[in-house]
Each structure stands twice: as C-alpha cells, then as structure tokens.
C-alpha positions as CSV (number, residue, x, y, z in Angstrom):
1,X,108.1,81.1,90.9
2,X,111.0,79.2,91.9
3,X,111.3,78.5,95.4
4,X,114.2,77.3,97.5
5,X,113.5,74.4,99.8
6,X,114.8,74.0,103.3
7,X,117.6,72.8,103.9
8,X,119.5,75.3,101.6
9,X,121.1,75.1,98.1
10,X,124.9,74.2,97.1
11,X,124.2,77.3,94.1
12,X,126.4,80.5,95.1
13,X,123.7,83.3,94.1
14,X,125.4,86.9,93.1
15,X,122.8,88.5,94.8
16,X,120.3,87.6,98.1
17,X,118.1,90.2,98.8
18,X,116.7,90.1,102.3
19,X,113.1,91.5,102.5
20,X,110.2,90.6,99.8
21,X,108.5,94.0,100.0
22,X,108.9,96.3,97.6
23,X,112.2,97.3,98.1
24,X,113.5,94.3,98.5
25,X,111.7,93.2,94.9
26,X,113.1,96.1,92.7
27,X,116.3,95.1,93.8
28,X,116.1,91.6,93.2
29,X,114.7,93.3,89.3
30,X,117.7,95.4,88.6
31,X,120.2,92.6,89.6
32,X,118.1,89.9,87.7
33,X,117.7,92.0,84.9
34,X,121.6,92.5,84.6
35,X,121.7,88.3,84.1
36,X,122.7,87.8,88.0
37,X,121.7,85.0,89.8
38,X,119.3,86.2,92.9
39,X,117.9,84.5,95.7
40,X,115.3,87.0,98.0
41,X,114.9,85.9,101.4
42,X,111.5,86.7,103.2
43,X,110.9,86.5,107.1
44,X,106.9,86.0,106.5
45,X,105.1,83.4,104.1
46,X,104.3,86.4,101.9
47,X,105.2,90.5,101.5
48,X,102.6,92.0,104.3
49,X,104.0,94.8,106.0
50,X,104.0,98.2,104.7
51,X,104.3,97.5,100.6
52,X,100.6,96.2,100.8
53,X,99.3,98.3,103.5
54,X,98.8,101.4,101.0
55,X,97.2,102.8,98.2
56,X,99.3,101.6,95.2
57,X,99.5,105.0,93.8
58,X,102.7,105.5,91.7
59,X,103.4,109.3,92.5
60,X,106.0,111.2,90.5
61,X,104.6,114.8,91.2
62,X,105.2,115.8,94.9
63,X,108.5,113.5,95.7
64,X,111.0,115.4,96.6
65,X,113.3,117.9,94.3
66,X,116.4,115.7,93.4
67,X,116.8,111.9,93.3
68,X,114.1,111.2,95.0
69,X,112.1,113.0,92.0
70,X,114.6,111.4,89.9
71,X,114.2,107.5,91.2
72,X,110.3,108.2,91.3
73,X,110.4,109.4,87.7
74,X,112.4,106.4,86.4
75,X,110.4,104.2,88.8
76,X,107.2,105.4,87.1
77,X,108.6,103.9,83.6
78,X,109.6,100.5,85.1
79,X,106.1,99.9,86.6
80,X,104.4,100.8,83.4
81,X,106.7,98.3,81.3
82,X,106.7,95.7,83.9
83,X,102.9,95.8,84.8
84,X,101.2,93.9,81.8
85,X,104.6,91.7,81.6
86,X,103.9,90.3,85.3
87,X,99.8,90.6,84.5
88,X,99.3,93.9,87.0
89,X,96.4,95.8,86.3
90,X,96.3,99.9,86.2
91,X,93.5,101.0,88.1
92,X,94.0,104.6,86.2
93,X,96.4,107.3,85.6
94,X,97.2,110.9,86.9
95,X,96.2,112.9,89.5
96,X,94.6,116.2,90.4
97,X,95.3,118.3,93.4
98,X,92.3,119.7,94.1
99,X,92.2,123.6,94.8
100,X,90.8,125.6,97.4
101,X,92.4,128.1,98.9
102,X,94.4,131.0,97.0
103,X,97.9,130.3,99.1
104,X,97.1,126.5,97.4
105,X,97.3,128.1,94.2
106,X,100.1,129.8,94.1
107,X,102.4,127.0,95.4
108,X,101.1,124.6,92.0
109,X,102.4,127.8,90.1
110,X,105.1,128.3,91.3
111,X,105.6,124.3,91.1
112,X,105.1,124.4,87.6
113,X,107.9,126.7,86.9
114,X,110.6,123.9,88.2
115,X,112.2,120.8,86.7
116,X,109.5,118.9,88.2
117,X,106.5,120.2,86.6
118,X,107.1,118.3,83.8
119,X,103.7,116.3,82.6
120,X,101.5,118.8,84.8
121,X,98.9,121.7,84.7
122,X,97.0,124.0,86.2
123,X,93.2,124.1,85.3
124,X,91.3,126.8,86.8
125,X,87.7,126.2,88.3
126,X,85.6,126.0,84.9
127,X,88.2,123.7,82.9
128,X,88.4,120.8,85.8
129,X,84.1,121.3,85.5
130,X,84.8,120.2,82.3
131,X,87.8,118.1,82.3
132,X,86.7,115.9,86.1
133,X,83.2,117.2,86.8
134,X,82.5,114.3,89.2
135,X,85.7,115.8,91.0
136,X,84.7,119.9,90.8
137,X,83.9,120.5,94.6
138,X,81.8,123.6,95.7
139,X,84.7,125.3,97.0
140,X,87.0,124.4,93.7
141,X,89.6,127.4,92.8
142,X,91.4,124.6,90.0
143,X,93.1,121.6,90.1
144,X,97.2,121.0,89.6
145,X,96.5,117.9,87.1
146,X,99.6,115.4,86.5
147,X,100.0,112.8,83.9
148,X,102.6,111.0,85.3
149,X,101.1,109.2,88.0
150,X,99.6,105.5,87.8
151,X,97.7,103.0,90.3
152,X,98.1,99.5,91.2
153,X,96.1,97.1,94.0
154,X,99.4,96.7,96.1
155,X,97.8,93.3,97.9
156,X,97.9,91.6,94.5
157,X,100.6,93.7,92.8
158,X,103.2,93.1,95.0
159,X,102.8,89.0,94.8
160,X,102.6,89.4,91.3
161,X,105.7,91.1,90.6
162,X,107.3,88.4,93.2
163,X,105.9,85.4,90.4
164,X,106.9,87.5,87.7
165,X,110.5,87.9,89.1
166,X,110.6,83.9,89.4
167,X,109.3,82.6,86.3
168,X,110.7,85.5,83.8
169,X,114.2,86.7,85.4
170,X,114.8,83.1,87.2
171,X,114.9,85.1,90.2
172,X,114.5,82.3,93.2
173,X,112.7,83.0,96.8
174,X,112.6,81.5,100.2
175,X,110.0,82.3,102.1
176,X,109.7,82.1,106.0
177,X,112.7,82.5,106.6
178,X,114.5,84.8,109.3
179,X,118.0,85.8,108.2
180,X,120.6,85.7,111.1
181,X,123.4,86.6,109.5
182,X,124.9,88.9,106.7
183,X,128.6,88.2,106.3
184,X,128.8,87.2,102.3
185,X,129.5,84.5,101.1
186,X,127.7,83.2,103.9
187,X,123.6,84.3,104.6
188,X,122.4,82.2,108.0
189,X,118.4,82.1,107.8
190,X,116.4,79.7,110.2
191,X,116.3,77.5,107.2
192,X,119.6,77.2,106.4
193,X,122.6,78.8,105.3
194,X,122.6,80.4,101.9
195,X,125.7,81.2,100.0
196,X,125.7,84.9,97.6
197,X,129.0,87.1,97.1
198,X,126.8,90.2,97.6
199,X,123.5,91.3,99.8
200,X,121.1,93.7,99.8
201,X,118.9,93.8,103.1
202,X,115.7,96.2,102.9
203,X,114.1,95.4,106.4
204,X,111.6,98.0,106.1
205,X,110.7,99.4,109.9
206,X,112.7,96.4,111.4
207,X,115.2,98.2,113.4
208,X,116.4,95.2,115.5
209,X,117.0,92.2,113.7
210,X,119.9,93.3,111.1
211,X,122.3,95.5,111.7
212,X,121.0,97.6,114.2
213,X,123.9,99.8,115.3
214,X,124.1,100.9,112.0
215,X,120.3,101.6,111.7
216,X,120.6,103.4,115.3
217,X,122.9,105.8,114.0
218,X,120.2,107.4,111.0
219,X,117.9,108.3,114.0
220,X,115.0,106.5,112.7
221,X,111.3,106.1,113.8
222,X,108.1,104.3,113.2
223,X,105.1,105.8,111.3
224,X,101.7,104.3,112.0
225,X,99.5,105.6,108.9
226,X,95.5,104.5,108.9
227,X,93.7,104.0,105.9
228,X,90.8,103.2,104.7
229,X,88.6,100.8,102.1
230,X,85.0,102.6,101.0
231,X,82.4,101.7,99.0
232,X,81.4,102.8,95.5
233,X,81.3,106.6,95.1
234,X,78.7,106.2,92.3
235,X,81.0,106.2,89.3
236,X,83.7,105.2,87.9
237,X,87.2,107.0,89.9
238,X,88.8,108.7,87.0
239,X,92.1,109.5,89.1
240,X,94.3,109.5,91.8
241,X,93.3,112.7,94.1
242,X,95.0,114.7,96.9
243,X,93.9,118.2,98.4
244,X,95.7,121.4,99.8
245,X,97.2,119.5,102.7
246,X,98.7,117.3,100.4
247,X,100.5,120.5,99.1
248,X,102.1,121.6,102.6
249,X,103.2,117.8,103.3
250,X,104.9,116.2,100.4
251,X,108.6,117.7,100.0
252,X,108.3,118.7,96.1
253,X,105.4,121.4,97.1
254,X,106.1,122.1,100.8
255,X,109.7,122.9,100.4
256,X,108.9,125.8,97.8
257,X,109.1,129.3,99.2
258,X,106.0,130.2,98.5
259,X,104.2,127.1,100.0
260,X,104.8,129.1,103.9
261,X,101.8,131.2,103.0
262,X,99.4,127.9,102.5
263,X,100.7,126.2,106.1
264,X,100.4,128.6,107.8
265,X,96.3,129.2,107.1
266,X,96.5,125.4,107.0
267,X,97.4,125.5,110.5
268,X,94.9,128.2,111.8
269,X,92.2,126.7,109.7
270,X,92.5,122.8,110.1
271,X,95.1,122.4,113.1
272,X,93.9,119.3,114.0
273,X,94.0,117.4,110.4
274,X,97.7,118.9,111.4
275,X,98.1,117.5,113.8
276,X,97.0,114.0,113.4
277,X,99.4,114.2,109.8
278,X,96.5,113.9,108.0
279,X,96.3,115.0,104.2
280,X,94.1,113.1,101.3
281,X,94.6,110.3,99.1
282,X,91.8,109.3,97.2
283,X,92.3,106.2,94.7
284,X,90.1,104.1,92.8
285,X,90.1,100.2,93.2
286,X,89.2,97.2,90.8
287,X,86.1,96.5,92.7
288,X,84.7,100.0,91.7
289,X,85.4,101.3,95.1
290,X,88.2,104.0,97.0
291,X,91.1,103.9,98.8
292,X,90.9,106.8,101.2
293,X,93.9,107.6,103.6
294,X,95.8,109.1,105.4
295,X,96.6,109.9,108.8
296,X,100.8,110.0,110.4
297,X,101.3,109.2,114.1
298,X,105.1,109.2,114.8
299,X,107.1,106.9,117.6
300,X,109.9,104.7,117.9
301,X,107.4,102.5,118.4
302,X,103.8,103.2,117.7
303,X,100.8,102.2,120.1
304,X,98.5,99.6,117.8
305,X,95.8,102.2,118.7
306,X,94.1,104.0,115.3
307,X,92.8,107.3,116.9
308,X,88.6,107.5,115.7
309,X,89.4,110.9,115.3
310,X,92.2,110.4,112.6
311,X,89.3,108.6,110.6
312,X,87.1,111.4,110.9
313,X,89.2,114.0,109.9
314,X,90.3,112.0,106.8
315,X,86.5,111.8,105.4
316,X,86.0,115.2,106.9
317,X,88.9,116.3,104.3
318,X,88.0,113.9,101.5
319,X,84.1,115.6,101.5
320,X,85.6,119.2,101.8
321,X,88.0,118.5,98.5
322,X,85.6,117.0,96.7
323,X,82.4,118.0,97.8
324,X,81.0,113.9,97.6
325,X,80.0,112.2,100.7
326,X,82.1,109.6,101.8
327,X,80.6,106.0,100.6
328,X,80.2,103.5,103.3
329,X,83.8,101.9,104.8
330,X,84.1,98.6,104.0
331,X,87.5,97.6,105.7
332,X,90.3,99.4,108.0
333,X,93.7,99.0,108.0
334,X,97.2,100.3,109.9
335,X,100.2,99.9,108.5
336,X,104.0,101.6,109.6
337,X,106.5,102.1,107.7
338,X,110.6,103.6,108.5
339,X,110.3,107.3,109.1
340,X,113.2,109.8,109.1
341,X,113.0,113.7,109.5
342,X,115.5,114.5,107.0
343,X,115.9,112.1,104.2
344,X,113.5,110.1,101.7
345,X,115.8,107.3,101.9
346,X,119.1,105.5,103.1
347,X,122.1,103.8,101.8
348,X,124.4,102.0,104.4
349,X,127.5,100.3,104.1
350,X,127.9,98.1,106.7
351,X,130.7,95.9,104.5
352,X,132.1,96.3,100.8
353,X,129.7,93.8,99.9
354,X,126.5,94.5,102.1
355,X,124.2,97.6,101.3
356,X,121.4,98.4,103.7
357,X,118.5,100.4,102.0
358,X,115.4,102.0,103.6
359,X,113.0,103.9,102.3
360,X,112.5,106.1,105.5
361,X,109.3,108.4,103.6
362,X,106.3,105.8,102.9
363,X,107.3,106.6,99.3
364,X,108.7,102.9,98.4
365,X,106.2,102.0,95.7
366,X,106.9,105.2,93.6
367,X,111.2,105.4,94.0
368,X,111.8,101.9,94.8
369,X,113.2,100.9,91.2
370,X,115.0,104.0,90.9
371,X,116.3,103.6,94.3
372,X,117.2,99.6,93.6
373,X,118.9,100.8,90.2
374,X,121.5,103.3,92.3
375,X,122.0,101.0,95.2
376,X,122.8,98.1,93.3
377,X,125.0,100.2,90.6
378,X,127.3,101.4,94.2
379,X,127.6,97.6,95.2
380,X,128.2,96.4,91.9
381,X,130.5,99.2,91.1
382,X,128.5,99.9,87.6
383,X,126.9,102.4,86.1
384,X,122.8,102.5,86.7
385,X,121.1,100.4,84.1
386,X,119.1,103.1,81.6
C-alpha cells in the first residue's frame, strides 16, 4: 500500500477521498480505476467504525426498488471480481428468507413478480427440506431463496481492499489524519496540507467535523445496531439467512402493497422485536461460526448502552426461523451508522468540486460501488464506468 508520510506531498492528486470505510474505498476504486491519481485520507490508524462493525453480507434482494437496487446490483458484480484480485474470501452465496406466516408469503410472491426478483425463488416447505434441510424450521411455510447475494468478513475485507487499492490501482493513503479543511486544491489534515482538484468526503455518522450545515439540513440521525459473534451451529452455514421481519423492514419487501397484511400481525404478534428494530441476519464466518444481528435504536446521538433485551429477542427470533438453538456467543459488538427516514443515501454539493456522500441505511457494503460509480460520474462530469 502506498502511504503518504507526514509532512505532506508536493503531488497534486485528482481525487482525495476523506473517509477509509467503505464508502470512502469504492470511491477511491472507481476514480483509480479511471487512471486518476487518488490520495484517501483516514481520521483513525485503520477503517473501524461502521464498515467493520457488520455482517459482510452483500445483499441485492431487499434494497430498495430503484438505484439503490440498481447500485446494489452493480455493487454485487464489483465485489465478486474484486474479491480474489485483493485476496478476499467468500464465506458463501445467496440467501433464503425463511417463511412462516402466510401474510410472509404472499409479499415474496408478489416480490417475485417485480424487476427485482430477478435471481430469486420461492420454494415451498418440502423443496427447502430438500434444498437447506439444516435451515427447514418446524414452523417452515418456504423460503424466498436468492442467488445474488455473497459474504465477506468485513474486519479483514475492508483492510484488504484498502492494500489492494494501494499496490494494484497506485491508490495512496494517509492514515491518522483529521481533515480540517475541504476547499480544493487545498485539503488541511493535522498532518499537513494535501493538494487534489477534486474531493469526495464520506464521513459516515460524523455529523460535526465536515460540512455540518450542509449535513444539518438532510435531517439525519444515529443508528446504534448490536450484533452478535456465536459459536459453531454444528455444520457448515450454507447461506446468508433473514426471517419475516426482515420482510416488513427492508424497503424492496416492505414498500410492496401487499406487505401491510404481514406488519400488521408482525406487530400484534412480536411488538417488541418491533420495537427494539430487531429483524434476523444470520451469516456464516471463516471460523465455522455465525454472525447473528440485528437490533435499531435511533437518536441524534445514541446512549453507548446495548439493551439485554435487544440480544434476547435477536436469538429469540434466530431459534423461531430456524428452529436451531442459538450456539454459545463468543463476542458482542455496537456499531452506528447515518440514518435517514427517507432516503438510502445522499449526494451533497457543497462546491463544484466537492461531493459529500452518505450512505444514511446501514446498506454501504452492498450499494457502495454502485453509489461511488454515480457520485464520482456527477463530479467528474462523465458517464458511470460499465
């Protein structure tokens, strides 16, 4: 990886990306790829807010109808070509919603009959015995099986991808550093001053340091999400996993018409998981283990608290979909990401040659190079890159 002492550089960089999360690293990608010289500047000696804090799982089915579909499905391809290039392992592929109430049915049928059903099925109770029998819980109706979806261990994917960037696209990095000022040509960091024509800042759910006025007027809060490391279930974890609450919270389900029917005997049946935003993710991990998440707490800004009770009804949920008893937990984490009740994402223009992006939907691993792809085309005045 090439890395930028202090004291600065006399190099004018096309590009400096401020933020080494996720966001900020599929934009320093799609410039990099175009042959642009790009320096990412990082407040922390590595990425570890929100794009390691999660459960690596690439989702295509479930974001929501339009370009957030759109950057997820285009985002999908770039992590499966990029993956072996930057040595970043695939834990597995797919996912099955798991089935159990009829109201959960009828919302993966009628999702099937959009755009966005592409790569997905519906089995009914005896063909996911057969296809995911580990998976076929006593209360089973089916399962709404995708192709699409893939799985990465974000704590050493994201680092990876950062190496990657540096010793294949010449990308270069400076880490801890805070940047004071955006006004291209001139980046002020607490290193230094850096000099780029252009800059991208992705400050994730920091809502102070950068451009705050302009962050202020999108009406943003903090989500605090708790998740959760287990052990070994037994076998190996064939697939990424969610449940009928996962149905009545992401956008590409719970927008249809006919997912009303589902909340609403969601809310009589399990008003607490409701409550505490919980809905299931269950993910294999390299060392044989699960992820298992999540819960939502909402705040501008969140108490560092993790309600017990959040845990709970997670491996309440995750034995009730599956019918397997939660292995033991091995390790706890929070993490909060930029939260917004009306859009998946942002674009800001503070100046011609400044774009601030946020990924305000804890969706930044599965749009993020879409979402790079657009944002940089608008600065750059290009079309995206195909």
């Amino acid at each position: 990886m090439s890395l930028l002492r202090a004291g600065g550089a006399s190099q004018v960089y096309d590009l400096a990306v401020v933020g080494a999360g996720i966001v900020g690293l599929a934009h320093a990608w799609a410039a990099a790829r175009r042959g642009r010289r790009v320096i990412v500047i990082e407040r922390d000696l590595r990425a570890n807010g929100a794009s390691i804090r999660n459960f690596g799982f690439i989702t295509v089915s479930g974001q929501a109808r339009g370009e957030t579909w759109t950057f997820g499905s285009r985002s999908r391809e770039t992590w499966a070509e990029i993956a072996p290039k930057a040595g970043i392992a695939i834990q597995h592929a797919g996912k099955a919603v798991l089935l159990r109430r009829p109201e959960a049915v009828s919302v993966a049928e009628a999702f099937l009959k959009t755009e966005m059903g592409l790569g997905c099925e519906l089995l009914d109770a005896g063909a996911l015995r057969r296809r995911l029998p580990q998976l076929a819980g006593p209360e089973s109706l089916g399962a709404l099986v995708s192709t699409r979806e893939i799985r990465v261990e974000s704590r050493e994917a994201i680092p990876r991808l950062a190496a990657w960037l540096g010793q294949a696209l010449g990308v270069t990095f400076l880490f801890g550093a805070a940047v004071h000022v955006v006004e291209p040509p001139r980046i002020a960091t607490s290193r230094g001053e850096i000099r780029a024509t252009r800059a991208i800042v992705c400050p994730g759910d920091d809502f102070s340091t950068l451009f705050p006025e302009r962050i202020a007027a999108h009406g943003l809060q903090r989500c605090r999400l708790s998740m959760l490391r287990l052990g070994s279930p037994g076998f190996r974890w064939p697939t990424g996993v969610m449940s009928d609450l996962s149905l009545a919270r992401y956008a590409g389900y719970a927008d249809l018409a006919q997912a009303g029917a589902l909340k609403a005997r969601l809310a009589a049946e399990q008003p607490r998981h409701l409550a505490n935003g919980v809905h299931l993710i269950a993910v294999g991990g390299a060392d044989g283990g699960l992820v298992v998440g999540d819960s939502h707490h909402y705040a501008d800004l969140p108490a560092p608290f993790a309600p017990a009770e959040a845990e709970a009804l997670i491996l309440d949920e995750f034995e009730a979909a599956t019918g397997i008893a939660p292995p033991p937990v091995r390790e706890r984490w929070t993490g909060t990401y930029a939260a917004s009740p009306d859009r998946t994402f942002l674009i800001d223009s503070p100046a011609p040659d400044v774009r601030l992006v946020i990924v305000t939907s804890g969706c930044g691993a599965s749009i993020a190079f879409g979402l790079a792809e657009h944002a940089l085309a608008g600065l750059m005045q290009e079309e995206p890159a195909g």
